[in-house]
C-alpha positions in Angstrom: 22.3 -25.0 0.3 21.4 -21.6 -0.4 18.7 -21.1 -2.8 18.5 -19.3 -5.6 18.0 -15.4 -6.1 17.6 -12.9 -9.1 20.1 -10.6 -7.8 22.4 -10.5 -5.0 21.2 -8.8 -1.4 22.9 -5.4 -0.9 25.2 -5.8 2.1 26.9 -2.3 3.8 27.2 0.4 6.7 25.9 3.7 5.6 22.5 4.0 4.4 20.1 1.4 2.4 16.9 2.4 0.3 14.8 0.0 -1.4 11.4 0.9 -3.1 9.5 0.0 -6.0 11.3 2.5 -8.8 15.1 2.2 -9.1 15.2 6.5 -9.6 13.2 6.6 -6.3 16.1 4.8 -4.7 18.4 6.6 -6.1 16.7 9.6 -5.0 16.9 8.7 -1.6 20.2 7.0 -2.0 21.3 10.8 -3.1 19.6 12.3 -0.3 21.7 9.8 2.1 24.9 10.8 0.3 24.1 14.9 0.7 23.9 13.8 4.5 20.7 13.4 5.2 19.1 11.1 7.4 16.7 8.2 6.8 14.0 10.1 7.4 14.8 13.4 4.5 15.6 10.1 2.3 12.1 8.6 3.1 10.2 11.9 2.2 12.1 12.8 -1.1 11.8 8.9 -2.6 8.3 9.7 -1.5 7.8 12.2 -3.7 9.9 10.9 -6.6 7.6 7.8 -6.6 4.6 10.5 -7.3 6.2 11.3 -10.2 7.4 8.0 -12.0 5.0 5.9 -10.7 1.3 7.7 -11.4 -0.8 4.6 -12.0 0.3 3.3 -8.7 0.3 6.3 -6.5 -0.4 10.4 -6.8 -0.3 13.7 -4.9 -3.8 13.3 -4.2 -3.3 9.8 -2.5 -1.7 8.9 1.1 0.8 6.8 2.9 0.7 5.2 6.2 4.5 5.4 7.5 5.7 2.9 10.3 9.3 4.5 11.6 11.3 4.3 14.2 13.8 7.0 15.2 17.1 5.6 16.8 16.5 5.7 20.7 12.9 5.8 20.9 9.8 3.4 20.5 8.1 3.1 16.9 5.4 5.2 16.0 2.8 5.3 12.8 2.4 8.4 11.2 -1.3 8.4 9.6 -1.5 10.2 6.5 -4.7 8.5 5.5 -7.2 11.3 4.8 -10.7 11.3 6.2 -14.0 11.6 4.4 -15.3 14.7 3.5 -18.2 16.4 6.1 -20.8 15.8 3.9 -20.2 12.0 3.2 -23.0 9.6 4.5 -24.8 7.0 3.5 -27.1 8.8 2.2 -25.4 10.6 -0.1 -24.7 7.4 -2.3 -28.7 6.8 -2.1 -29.3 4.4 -4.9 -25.8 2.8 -4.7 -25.1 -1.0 -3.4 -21.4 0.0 -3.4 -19.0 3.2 -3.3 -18.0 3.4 -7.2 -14.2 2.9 -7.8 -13.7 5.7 -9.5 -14.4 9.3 -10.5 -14.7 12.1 -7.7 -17.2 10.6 -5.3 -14.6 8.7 -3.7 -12.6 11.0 -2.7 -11.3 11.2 0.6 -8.8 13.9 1.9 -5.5 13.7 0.0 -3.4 12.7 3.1 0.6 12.0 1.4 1.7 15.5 1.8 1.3 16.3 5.0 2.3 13.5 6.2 5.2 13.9 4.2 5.7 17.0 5.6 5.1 16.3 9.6 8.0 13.3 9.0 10.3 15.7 7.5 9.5 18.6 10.3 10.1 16.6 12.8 12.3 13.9 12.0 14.4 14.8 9.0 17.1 17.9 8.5 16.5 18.6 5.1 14.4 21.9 3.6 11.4 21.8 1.3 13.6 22.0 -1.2 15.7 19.6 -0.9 13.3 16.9 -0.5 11.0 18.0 -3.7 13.9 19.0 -6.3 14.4 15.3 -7.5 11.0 15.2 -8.0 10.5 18.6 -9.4 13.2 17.8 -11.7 11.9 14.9 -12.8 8.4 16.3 -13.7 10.2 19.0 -15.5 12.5 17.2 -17.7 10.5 13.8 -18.0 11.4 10.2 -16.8 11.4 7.2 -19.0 7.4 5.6 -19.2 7.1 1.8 -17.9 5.5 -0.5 -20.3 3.1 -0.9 -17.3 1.9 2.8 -17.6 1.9 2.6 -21.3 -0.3 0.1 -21.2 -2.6 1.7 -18.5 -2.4 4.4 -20.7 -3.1 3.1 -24.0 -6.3 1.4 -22.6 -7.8 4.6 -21.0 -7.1 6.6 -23.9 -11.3 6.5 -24.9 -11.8 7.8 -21.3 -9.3 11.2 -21.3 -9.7 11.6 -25.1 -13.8 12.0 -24.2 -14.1 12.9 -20.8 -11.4 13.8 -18.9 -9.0 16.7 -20.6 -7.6 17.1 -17.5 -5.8 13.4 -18.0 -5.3 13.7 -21.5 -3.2 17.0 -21.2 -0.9 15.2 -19.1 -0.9 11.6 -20.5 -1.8 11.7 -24.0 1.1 14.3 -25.5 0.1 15.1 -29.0 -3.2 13.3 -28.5 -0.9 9.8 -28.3 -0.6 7.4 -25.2 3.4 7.8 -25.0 5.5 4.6 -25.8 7.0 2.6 -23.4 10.5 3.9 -22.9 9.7 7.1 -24.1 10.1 10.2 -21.6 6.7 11.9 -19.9 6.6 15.2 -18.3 4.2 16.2 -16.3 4.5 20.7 -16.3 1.7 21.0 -14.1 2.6 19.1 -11.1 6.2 20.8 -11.6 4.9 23.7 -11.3 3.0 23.0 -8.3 5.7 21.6 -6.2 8.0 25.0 -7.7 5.3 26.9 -6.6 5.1 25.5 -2.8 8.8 25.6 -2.8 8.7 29.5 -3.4 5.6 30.2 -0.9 7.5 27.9 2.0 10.7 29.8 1.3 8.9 33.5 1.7 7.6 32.1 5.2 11.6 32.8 6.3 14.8 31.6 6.7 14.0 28.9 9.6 13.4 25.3 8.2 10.6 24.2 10.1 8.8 27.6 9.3 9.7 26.6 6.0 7.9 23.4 5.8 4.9 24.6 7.9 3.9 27.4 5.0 4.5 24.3 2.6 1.9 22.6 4.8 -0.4 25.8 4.7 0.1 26.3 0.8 -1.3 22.7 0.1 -4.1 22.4 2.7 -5.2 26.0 3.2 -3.6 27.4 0.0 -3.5 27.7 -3.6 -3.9 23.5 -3.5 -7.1 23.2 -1.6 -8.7 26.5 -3.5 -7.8 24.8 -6.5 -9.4 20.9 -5.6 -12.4 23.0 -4.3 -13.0 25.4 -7.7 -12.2 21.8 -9.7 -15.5 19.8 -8.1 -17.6 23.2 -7.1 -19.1 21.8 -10.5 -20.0 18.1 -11.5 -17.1 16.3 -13.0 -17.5 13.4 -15.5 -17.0 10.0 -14.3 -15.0 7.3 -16.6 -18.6 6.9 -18.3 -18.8 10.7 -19.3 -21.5 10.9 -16.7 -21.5 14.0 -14.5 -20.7 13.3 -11.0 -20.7 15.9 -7.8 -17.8 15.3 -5.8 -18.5 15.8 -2.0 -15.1 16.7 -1.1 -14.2 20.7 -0.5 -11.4 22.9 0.0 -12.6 23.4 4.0 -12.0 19.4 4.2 -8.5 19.2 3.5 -8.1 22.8 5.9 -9.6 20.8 8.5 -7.5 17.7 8.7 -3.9 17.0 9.1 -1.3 13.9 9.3 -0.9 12.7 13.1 1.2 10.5 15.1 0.0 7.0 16.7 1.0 4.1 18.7 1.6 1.1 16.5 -0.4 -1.8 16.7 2.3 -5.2 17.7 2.4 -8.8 18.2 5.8 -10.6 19.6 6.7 -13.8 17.1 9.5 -15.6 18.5 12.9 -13.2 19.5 10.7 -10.4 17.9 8.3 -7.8 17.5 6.1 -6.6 14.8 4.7 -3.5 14.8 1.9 -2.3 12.0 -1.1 0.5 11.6 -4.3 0.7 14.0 -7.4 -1.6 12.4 -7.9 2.0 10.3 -5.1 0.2 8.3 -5.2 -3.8 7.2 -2.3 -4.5 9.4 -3.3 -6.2 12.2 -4.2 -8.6 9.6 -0.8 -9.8 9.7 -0.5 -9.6 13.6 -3.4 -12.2 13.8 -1.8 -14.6 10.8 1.5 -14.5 12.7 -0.6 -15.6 15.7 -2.2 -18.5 14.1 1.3 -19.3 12.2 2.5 -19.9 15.7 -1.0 -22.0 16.6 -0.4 -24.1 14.2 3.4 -24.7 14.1 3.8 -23.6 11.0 7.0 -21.2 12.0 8.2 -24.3 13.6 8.2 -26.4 10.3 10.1 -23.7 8.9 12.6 -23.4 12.0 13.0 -27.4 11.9 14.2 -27.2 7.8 17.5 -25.7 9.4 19.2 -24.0 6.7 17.0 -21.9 4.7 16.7 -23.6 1.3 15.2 -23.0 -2.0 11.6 -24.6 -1.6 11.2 -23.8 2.1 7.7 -22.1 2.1 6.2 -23.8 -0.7 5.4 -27.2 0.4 1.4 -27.9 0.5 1.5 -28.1 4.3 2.8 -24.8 4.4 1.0 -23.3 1.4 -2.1 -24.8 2.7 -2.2 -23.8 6.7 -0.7 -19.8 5.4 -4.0 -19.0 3.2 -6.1 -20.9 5.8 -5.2 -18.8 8.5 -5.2 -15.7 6.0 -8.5 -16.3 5.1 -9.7 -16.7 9.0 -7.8 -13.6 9.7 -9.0 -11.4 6.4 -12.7 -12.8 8.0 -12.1 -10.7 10.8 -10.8 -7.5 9.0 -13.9 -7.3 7.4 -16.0 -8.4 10.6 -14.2 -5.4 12.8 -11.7 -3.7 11.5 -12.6 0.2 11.1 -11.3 3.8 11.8 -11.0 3.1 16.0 -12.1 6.8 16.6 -15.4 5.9 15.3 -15.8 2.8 16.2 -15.0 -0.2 19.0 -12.5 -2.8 17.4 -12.1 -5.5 19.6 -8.3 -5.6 18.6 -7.3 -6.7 22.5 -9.2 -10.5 21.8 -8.4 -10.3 18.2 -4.1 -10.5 18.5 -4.6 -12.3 22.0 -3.0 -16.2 21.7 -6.1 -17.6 23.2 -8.2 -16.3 20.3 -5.9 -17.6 17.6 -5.8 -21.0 19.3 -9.6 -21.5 19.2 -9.0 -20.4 15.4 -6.8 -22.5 14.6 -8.3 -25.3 15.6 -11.1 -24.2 12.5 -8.1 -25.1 10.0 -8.4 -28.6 8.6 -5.2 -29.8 7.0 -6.9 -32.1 4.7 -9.4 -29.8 3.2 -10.0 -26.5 2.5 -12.6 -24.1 3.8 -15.1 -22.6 1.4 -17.4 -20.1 4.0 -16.6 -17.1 5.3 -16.4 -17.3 9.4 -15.4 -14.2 11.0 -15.0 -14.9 15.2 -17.1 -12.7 17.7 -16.7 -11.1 20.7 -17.7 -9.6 23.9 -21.4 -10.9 23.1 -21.3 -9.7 20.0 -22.2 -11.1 16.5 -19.4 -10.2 13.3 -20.4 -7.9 10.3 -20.9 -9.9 8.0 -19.9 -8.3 4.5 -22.4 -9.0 1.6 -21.2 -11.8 -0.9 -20.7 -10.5 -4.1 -19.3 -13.7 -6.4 -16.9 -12.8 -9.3 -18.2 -14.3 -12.8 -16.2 -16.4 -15.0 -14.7 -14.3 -16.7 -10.8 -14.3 -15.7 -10.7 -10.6 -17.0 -13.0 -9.7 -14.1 -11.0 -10.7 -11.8 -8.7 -7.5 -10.1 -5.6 -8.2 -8.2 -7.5 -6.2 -5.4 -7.0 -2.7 -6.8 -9.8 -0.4 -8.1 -10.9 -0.2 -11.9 -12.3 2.3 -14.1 -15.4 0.7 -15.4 -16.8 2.7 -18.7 -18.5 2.7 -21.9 -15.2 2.2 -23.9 -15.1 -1.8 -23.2 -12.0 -2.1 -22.1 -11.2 -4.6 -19.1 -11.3 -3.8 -15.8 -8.0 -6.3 -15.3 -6.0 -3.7 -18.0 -6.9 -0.8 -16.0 -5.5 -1.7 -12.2 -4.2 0.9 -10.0 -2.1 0.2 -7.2 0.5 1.0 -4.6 4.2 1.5 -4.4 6.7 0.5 -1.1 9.9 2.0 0.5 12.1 1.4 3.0 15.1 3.2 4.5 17.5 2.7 7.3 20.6 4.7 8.2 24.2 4.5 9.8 22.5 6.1 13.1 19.8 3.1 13.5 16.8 5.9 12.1 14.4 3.1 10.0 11.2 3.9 7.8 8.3 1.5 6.1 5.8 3.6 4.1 3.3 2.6 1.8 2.1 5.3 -0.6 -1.0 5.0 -2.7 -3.9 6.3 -4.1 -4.5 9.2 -6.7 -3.8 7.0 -9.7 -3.8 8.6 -13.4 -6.8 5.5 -13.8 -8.9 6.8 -10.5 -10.0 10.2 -10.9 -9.4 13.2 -13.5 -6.4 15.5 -13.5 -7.0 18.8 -11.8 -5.3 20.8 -14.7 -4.0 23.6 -12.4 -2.3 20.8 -9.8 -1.4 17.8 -12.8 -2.6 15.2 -10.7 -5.9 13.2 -10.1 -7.7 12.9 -6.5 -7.9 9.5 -4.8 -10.8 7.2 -4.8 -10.3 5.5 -1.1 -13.6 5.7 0.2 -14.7 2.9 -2.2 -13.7 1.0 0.7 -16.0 1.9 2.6 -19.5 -0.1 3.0 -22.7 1.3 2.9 -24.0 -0.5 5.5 -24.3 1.1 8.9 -24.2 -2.2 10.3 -20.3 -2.4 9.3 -17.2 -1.2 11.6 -16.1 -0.1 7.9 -19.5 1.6 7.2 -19.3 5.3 5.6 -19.6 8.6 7.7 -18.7 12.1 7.8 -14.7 12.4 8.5 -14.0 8.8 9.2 -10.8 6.7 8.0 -11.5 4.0 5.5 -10.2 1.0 6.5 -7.5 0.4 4.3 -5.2 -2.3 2.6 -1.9 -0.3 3.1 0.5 -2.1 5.0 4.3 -1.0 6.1 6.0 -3.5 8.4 8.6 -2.7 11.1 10.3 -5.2 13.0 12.0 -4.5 16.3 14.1 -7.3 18.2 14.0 -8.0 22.4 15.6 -4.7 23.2 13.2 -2.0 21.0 15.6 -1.4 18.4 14.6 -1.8 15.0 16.0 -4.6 12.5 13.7 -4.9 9.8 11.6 -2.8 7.1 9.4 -4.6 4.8 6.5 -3.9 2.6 4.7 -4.6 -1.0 1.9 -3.0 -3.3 -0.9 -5.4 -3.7 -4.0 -4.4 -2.5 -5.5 -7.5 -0.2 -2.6 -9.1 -0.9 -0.4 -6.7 0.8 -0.6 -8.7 4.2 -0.2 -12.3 2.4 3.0 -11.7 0.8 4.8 -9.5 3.2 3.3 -12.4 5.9 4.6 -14.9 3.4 7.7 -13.4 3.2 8.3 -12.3 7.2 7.7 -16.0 8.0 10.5 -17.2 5.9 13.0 -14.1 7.5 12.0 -14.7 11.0 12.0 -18.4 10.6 15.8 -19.3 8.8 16.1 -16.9 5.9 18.9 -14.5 6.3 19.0 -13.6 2.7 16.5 -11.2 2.3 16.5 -11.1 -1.5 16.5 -15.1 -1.6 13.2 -14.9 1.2 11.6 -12.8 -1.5 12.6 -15.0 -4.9 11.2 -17.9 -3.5 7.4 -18.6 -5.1 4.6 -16.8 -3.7 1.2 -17.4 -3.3 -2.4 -15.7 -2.0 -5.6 -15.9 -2.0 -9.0 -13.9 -2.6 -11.6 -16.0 -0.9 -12.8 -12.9 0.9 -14.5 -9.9 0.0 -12.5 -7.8 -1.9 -11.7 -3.9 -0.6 -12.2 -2.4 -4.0 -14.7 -1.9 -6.2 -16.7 -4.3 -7.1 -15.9 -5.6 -3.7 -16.0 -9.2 -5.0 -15.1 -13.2 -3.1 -13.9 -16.0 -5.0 -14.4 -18.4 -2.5 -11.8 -21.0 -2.6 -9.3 -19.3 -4.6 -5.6 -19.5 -4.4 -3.4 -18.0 -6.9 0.5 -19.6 -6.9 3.2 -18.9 -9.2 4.3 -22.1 -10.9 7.4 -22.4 -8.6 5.6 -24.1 -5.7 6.2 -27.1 -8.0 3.4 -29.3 -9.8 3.9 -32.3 -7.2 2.4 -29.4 -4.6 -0.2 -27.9 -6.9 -1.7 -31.2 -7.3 -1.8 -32.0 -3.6 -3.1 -28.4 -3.1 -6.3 -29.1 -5.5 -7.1 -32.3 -3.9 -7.6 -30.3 -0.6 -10.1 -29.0 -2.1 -8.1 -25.7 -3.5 -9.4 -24.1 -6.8 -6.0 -23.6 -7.6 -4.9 -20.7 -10.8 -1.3 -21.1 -11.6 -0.2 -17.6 -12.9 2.7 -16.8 -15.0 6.2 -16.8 -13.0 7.4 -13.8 -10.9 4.1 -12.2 -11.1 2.9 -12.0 -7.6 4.5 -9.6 -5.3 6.6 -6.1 -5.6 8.4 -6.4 -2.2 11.2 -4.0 -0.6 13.1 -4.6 2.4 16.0 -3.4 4.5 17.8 -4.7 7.8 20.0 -3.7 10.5 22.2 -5.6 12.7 22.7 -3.1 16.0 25.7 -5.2 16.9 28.1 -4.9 14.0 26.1 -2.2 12.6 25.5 -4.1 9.2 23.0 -2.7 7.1 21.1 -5.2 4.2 19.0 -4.2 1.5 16.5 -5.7 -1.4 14.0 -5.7 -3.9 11.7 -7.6 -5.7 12.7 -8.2 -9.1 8.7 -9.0 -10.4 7.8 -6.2 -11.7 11.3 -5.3 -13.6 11.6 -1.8 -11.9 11.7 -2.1 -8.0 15.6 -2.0 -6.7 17.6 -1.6 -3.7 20.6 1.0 -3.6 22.6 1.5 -0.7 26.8 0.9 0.7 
């Protein structure tokens, strides 16, 4: 019997958008309807999601974009920014750990160029074109989630006393706006007008167009103004005067670039994610040990996909085992591959998740870390810095802003945002977006937006394949997915915001689709689950060994079987754990299929 879903799965044959903000689907959706391709729709829900979603994603953050262009193999399009030349180790003498905000963590801003090379060579669409929603939106206001207002609310001490920059922008009237009350932000409206008009005077030819909008924000008036904004020490979230490493010659000497993606096969298909700069093959090695450990069979032998497939404690149990095995190994090797040599050829090999999954003990759960090694040598193993008591600690894996004002680090969460988009012509897109949250990093008046704090990720060890270094790639969490059957054409986009968790519940998630689910939405109402009993990549980098987190779904009968394994098991409030997007193609009939999470009240899919 089918199970049961929040809303139905969008079924049609022109064009499907899902993301994390219904006006960012619409945007795209729009974009679609005006004839562009999936790729103009990609870019201009991109930038809409700047605007309406700031305490998950900013200007001065990036996006990792997995795509595929109809005919041709899928590529990754880094726009993860580097660190700035004068980042080392030294740098943060004194430190045990990057801090999670303020302006030392800043790497380059990487979304809009990347942005930018997409649209160049991919989309049809002018500068314009794909800004005006957003421009439009920054103008005129768009309607403030309770989320932000909370954020908001709770950083008020912090931009009321240190940063003016953020209080011009988010406290109108010196007040944290109301939720469901309308927020402009003038600044970053003017910035965007203001690219618009330089890209323009660089002629009549689109892609001249879009390379003086590439010029204007990384050798322009947007790098001159990031460099005159930290030529200065900046207050951190404490009020204490920081110098931020990161110049305007920094973001003139990097730009977005094209890559191979990183793939696994699983059954009839392929998965395709980011380099080990990226968490990705994270979900490549869990797919591996899923198929060690039969746990796609189980799912295959339910037949038809019902309502509590995925959350018996067999299944529950052998998924967070093999995530915590695989999450080992991230920390162990996974690093920017131009600086250093991750072993990523043993790591996804069958052989190497066979010896690993003979490590999982179906009667009791593991409480050590145990990273693998290879080719003679030993893992990194990542300092162990235990969470307290105090469930207000505890992050969902996205940075705080720690400061004098008391207020909890668990009330002050950035995060991420997700789309997807797939066209009539078979042109699909996966992007992750993040970084540059209102909560990281003080608006830069002149721009109306905050840098990004991604080299928090880093470690400060030069022991680690993640350690800090002059124009390196932190490893990040961000995590598109795009699945390709037997023949290389795409059928799948899929993606969440979530921090560590990004490669749990989209893994979660995938299992169920390539294993019996051909309801998307229902694959994604069905009860999630993840774990933390690993280090954590933000600030304060901390393990709960142990740990899994389940939304009461899974059913009591499993939660009790799951704490006699041994789990320290939390049981969170319903639909709280996961903000996933997805859409599909068939190449056969042509049939396009959309969806989107319904936690979180505001992600939606839009398509016909």
């Amino acid at each position: 019997m089918p199970g049961f879903t929040t809303r139905p799965q969008l079924r049609g044959d022109f064009g499907m958008v899902a993301s994390t903000h219904w006006l960012a689907s619409a945007t795209g959706m729009s974009v679609l309807e005006r004839g562009g391709n999936a790729f103009d729709a990609a870019v201009a829900t991109g930038f809409t999601l700047q605007v309406v979603e700031p305490h998950l994603n900013g200007p001065g953050g990036e996006v990792p974009v997995i795509f595929q262009a109809a005919g041709n193999a899928p590529r990754v399009l880094c726009g993860q920014g580097v660190s700035p030349a004068t980042a080392s180790i030294d740098a943060f003498a004194g430190m045990d750990r990057i801090p999670g905000s303020g302006v030392l963590a800043a790497t380059v801003p990487g979304a809009f160029d990347a942005w930018m090379l997409l649209l160049r060579d991919h989309g049809t669409m002018s500068v314009r074109e794909v800004l005006e929603h957003a421009v439009g939106l920054a103008e005129r206001g768009y309607p403030v989630l309770a989320r932000v207002a909370a954020v908001i609310e709770n950083l008020k001490p912090v931009f009321a006393r240190h940063w003016a920059g953020s209080a011009g922008v988010y406290l109108p009237h010196g007040t944290a706006p109301a939720a469901g009350s309308r927020l402009r932000n003038p600044a970053l409206a003017a910035a965007y007008t203001r690219i618009i008009r330089e890209a323009e005077r660089g002629g009549g030819d689109r892609e001249a167009q879009i390379e003086a909008a590439r010029r204007s924000w990384a050798q322009g008036f947007v790098a001159e103004a990031v460099g005159a904004f930290l030529a200065s020490p900046v207050p951190n979230g404490r009020g204490e005067p920081e110098q931020g490493l990161l110049t305007a010659a920094d973001m003139a000497d990097w730009s977005a670039h094209y890559e191979d993606t990183t793939a696994v096969t699983h059954g009839a298909h392929t998965v395709h994610k980011t380099g080990p700069w990226g968490q990705g093959p994270a979900m490549l090695q869990q797919l591996r040990l899923a198929e060690a450990l039969g746990v796609d069979t189980d799912l295959r032998r339910d037949g038809v996909f019902g309502a509590n497939a995925g959350v018996d404690a067999d299944f529950i149990h052998r998924v967070t085992e093999s995530a915590k095995l695989a999450f080992a190994d991230r920390e162990a090797w996974y690093g920017d591959p131009d600086h250093t040599d991750v072993p990523l050829k043993e790591l996804l090999s069958p052989s190497y998740a066979a010896e690993r999954a003979r490590l999982v003990d179906d009667a009791r759960v593991a409480l050590d870390l145990r990273p693998g090694a290879h080719g003679g040598r030993d893992p990194f193993v990542a300092p162990l810095y235990l969470a307290d008591d105090t469930p207000g600690d505890r992050t969902t894996g996205e940075p705080t802003v720690r400061n004098a004002a008391g207020i909890a680090p668990s009330d002050q969460r950035g995060d991420t945002c997700h789309l997807d988009v797939v066209d009539a012509h078979g042109n699909m897109v996966s992007a992750t977006p993040s970084g540059g949250w209102l909560s990281s990093s003080p608006v830069i008046p002149d721009l109306g937006f905050p840098l990004g704090t991604r080299a928090q990720m880093f470690w400060l060890d030069p022991a680690s394949p993640n350690a800090l270094a002059p124009r390196r790639r932190p490893r990040t969490t961000l995590s598109p997915t795009l699945v390709t059957r037997e023949d290389g054409q795409a059928v799948l986009a899929i993606g969440t915001p979530g921090g560590d968790q990004q490669d749990q519940w989209t893994t979660t998630a995938l299992l169920r689709i390539l294993n019996g689910a051909t309801d998307l939405q229902e694959a994604m109402d069905t009860p999630m689950f993840h774990t933390n009993a690993f280090p954590s990549s933000f600030h304060p980098r901390e393990t709960l060994p142990g740990d899994l987190v389940v939304e009461p779904g899974v059913g009591v009968e499993t939660i009790e079987e799951l704490r006699r394994r041994g789990h320290t098991v939390r049981v969170v409030e319903a639909w709280s754990l996961g903000r996933l997007a997805a859409v599909a193609r068939d190449p056969e009939s042509g049939e396009l299929r959309a969806a989107a999470d319904a936690r979180g009240g505001q992600g939606y899919a839009a398509g016909r």
